[in-house]
C-alpha positions as MATLAB code, in Angstrom:
seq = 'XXXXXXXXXXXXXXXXXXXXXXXXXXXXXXXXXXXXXXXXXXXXXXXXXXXXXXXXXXXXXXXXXXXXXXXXXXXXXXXXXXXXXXXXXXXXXXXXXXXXXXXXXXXXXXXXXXXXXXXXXXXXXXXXXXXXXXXXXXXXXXXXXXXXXXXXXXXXXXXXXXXXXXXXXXXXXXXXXXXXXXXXXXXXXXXXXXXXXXXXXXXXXXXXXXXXXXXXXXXXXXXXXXXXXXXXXXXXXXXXXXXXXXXXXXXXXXXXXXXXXXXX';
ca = [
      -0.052  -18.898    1.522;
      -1.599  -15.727    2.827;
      -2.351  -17.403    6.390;
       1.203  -17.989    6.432;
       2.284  -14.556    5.244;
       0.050  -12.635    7.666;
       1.665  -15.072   10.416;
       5.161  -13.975    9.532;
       3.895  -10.817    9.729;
       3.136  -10.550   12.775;
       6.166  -12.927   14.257;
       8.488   -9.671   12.254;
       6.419   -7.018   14.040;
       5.938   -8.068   17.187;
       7.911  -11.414   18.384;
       8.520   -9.889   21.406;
       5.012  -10.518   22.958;
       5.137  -14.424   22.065;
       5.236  -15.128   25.278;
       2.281  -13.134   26.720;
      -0.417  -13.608   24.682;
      -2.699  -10.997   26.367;
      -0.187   -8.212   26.341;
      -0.520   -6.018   22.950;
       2.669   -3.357   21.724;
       2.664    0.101   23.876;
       0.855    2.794   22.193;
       2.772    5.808   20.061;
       2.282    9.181   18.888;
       3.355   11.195   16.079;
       4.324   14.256   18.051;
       6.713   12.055   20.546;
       8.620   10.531   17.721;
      11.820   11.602   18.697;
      11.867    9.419   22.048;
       9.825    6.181   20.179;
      13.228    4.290   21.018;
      12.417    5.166   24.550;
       8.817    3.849   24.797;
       8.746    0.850   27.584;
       6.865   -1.965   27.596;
       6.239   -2.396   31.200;
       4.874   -5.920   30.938;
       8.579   -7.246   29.846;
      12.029   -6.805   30.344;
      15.209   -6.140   29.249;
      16.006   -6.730   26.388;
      12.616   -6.870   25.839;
      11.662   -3.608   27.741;
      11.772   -1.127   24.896;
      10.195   -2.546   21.895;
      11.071    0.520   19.411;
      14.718    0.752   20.139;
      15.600    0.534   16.535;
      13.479    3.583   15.906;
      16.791    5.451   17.604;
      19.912    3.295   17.082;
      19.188    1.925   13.304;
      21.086    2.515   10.796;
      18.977    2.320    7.473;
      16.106    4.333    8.729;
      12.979    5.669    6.682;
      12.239    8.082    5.750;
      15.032   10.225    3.705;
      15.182   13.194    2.076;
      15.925   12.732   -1.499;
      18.218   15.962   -1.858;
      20.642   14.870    0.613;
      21.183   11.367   -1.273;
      23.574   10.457   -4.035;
      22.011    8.848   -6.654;
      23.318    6.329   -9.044;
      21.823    4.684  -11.656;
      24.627    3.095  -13.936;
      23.930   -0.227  -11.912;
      22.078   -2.335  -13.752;
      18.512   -2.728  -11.708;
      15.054   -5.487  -11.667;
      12.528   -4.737  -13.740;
       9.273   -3.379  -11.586;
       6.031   -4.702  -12.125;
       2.694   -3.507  -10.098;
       0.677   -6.698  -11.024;
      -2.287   -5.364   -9.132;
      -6.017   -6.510   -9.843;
      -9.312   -6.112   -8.581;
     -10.440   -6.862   -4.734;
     -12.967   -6.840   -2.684;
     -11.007   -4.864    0.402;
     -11.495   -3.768    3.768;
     -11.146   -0.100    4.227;
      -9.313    0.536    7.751;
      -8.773    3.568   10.521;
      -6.050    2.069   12.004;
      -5.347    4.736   14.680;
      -2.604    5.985   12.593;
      -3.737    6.407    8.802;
      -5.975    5.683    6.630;
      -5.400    2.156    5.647;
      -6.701   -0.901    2.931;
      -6.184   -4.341    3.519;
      -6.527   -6.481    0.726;
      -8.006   -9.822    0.666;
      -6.994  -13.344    1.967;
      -7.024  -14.671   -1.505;
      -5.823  -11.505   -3.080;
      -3.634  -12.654   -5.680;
      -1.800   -8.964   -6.783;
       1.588   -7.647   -6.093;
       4.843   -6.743   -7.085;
       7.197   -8.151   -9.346;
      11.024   -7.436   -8.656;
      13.023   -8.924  -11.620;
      11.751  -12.801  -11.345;
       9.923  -12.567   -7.903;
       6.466  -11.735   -6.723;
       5.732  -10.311   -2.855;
       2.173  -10.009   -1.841;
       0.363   -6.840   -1.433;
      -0.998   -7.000    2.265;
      -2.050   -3.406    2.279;
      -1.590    0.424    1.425;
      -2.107    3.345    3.222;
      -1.511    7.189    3.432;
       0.651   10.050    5.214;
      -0.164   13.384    5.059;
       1.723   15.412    4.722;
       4.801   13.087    2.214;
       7.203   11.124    4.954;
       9.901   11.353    1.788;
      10.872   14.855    1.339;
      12.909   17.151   -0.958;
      15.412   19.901    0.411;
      13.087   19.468    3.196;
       9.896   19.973    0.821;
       6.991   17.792    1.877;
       4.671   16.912   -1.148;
       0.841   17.024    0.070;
       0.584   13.369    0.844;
       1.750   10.252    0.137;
       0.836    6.458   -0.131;
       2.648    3.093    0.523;
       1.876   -0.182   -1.175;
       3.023   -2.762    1.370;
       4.161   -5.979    0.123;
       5.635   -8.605    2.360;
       7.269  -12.220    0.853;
       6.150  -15.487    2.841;
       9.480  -15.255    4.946;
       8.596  -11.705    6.152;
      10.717   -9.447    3.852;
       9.135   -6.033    3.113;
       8.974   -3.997   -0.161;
       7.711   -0.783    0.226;
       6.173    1.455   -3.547;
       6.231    4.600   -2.468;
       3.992    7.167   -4.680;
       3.961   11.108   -4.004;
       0.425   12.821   -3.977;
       0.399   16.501   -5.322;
      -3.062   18.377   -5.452;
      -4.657   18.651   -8.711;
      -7.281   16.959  -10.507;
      -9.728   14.793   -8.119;
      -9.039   11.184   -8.288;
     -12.127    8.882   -8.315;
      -9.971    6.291   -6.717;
      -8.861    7.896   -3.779;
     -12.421    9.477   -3.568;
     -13.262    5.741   -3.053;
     -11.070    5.078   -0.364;
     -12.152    8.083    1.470;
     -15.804    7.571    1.335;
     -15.544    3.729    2.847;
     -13.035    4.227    5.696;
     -14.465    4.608    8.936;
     -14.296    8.017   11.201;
     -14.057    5.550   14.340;
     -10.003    4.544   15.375;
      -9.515    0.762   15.396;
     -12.978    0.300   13.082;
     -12.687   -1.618    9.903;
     -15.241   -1.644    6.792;
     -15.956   -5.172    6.075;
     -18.863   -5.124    4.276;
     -18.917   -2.651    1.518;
     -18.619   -4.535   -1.514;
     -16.490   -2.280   -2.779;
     -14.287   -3.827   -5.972;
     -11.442   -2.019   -5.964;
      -8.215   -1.807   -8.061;
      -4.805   -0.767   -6.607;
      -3.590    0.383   -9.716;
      -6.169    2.955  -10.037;
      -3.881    4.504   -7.972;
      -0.758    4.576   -9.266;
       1.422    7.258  -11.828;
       0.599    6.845  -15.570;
       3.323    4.780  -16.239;
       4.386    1.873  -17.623;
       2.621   -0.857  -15.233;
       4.796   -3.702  -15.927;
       8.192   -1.280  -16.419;
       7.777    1.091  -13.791;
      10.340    4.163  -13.523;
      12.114    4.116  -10.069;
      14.271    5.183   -7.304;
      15.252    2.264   -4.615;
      17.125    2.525   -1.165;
      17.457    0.027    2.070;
      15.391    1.148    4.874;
      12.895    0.732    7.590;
       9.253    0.573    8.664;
       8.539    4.091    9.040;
       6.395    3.939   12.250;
       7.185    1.247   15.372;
       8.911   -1.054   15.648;
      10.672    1.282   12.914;
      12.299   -2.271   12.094;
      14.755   -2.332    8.957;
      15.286   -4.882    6.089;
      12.770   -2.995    4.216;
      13.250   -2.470    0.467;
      12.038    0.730   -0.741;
      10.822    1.135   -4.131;
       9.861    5.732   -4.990;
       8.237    6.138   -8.205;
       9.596    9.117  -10.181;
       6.237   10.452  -11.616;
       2.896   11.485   -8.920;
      -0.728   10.938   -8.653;
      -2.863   14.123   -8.087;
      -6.107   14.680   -5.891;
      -8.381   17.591   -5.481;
      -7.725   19.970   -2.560;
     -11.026   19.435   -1.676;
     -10.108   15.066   -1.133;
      -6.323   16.425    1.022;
      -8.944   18.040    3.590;
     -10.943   15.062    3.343;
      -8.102   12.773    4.117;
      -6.638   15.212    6.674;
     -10.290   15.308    8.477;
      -9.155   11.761    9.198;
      -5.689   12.181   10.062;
      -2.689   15.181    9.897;
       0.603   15.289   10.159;
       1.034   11.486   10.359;
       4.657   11.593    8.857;
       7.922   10.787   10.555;
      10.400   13.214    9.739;
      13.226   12.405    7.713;
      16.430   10.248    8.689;
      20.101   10.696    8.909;
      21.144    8.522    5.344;
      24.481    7.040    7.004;
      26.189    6.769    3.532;
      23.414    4.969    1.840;
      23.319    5.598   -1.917;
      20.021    5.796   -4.010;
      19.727    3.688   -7.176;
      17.879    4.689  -10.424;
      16.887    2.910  -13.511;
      16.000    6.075  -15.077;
];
C-alpha cells in the first residue's frame, strides 16, 4: 500500500512532467515567493508552462493567520487520533527544511473519525508559517499524511523555546548539513509522538481549516489539522535547526471567507 501511496504522491505533485521523464520541477526560493505562480518551466508549455500557478490564483491557500479567522466550534467535529509508533527513519535535507521520512512499512498515522491516512513524513519551518496578529512562534512542524488516493492531512504543531527536547535533539543530530543528502543508515528508532503536545493522543484538541501545500506546487485539497497546545525546545536546538535552514516560512494568505472549526 505504501508503493502505491508514494506513487499517488508523486502523480498529485508533479503530473505535469509525465510525459518527460528526464525533466524534474523548476527550482524555488523562499525570498521570491511572491512571483512562485510565475516560475516557468521552460521544458513545457502552456498550460503546462507555469507549474506553481496555484501558488497565486488559489483560493484556499496556506498558511493563515489565526487572528484574522472566525472560529466556530458548535459543529460537531472527528475525533483525532496520532496513532504514531516507532520507526526506523531516514533523516532528510531536502533543500528546503529539515525533513523525516518514515518507512515503507511504517504502519502509523492519523485517525480522522473512522479513517486512517499514512504518515509519509514531517518536517520543520522556522520561523511558524501559521501566525497570530502577525506573531510568528519560533518554529513549527508538519506531520504529513497522505490517503492511497492522494488526499493530504496536514497536524500542524507550534514550537516555542523552552525546555530542550530530546526528540528534536534527535532529529537534529542525524540530518545531514549537505542539500539533497539523506541519512539512511543510522539506526535510529524513532517515535513521532515524542514530538507532539502533552495531550490526549487518541483525543487530540484542535483547530481545522481547508488549505494548501504550503511550498510549490502550493496545490490545495489539503486538510489542515493546528493543535491548540505547543512543544518547547531549547534556544540552544532553534540555532541548531536554523544553522540548517532560516526563514523557510511562506507568509500568510488572504482567508477568502474560510471559517476555522474547533472542537475545543
Amino acid at each position: 500500500m505504501r508503493s502505491k501511496i508514494l506513487g499517488n504522491v508523486s502523480a498529485l505533485f508533479f503530473s505535469f512532467y509525465a510525459i518527460n521523464a528526464v525533466s524534474s520541477p523548476p527550482h524555488w526560493h523562499y525570498d521570491e515567493q511572491s512571483t512562485w505562480w510565475a516560475v516557468e518551466d521552460t521544458s513545457q508549455s502552456i498550460p503546462l508552462l507555469y507549474p506553481y500557478a496555484e501558488c497565486g490564483v488559489g483560493k484556499r491557500q496556506s498558511p493563515v493567520d489565526l487572528a484574522a479567522a472566525e472560529f466556530n466550534n458548535s459543529k460537531p467535529l472527528n475525533r483525532l487520533a496520532a496513532l504514531y509508533d516507532t520507526d526506523t527513519p531516514t533523516f532528510y535535507n531536502n533543500g528546503h527544511s529539515v525533513q523525516v521520512n518514515t518507512s515503507l512499512d511504517y504502519s502509523g498515522g492519523l485517525r480522522i473519525g473512522e479513517e486512517s491516512i499514512p504518515l509519509i513524513q514531517f518536517h520543520l519551518h522556522e520561523p511558524s508559517e501559521h501566525v497570530i496578529n502577525g506573531q510568528h512562534f519560533p518554529a513549527e512542524l508538519h506531520f504529513v499524511h497522505i490517503n492511497e488516493d492522494g488526499r493530504i492531512a496536514v497536524l500542524a504543531v507550534a514550537i516555542e523555546t523552552g525546555n530542550e527536547n530530546p526528540a528534536f535533539q534527535t532529529i537534529l543530530d542525524n540530518t545531514p548539513v549537505q542539500e539533497g543528502e539523506q541519512n539512511t543508515n543510522s539506526g535510529v528508532q524513532f517515535n513521532p509522538a515524542a514530538l507532539l503536545p502533552q495531550q490526549d493522543h487518541d483525543n487530540l484538541e484542535y483547530f481545522t481549516l481547508a488549505g494548501s501545500l504550503t511550498t510549490p506546487p502550493c496545490s490545495e485539497g489539503v486538510q489542515w489539522y493546528l493543535l491548540s497546545d505547543v512543544i518547547t525546545i531549547s534556544t540552544a536546538q532553534l540555532e541548531q535547526l536554523k544553522s540548517f535552514y532560516t526563514n523557510n516560512a511562506r507568509v500568510a494568505q488572504d482567508l477568502n471567507g474560510r471559517a476555522i472549526l474547533s472542537n475545543q
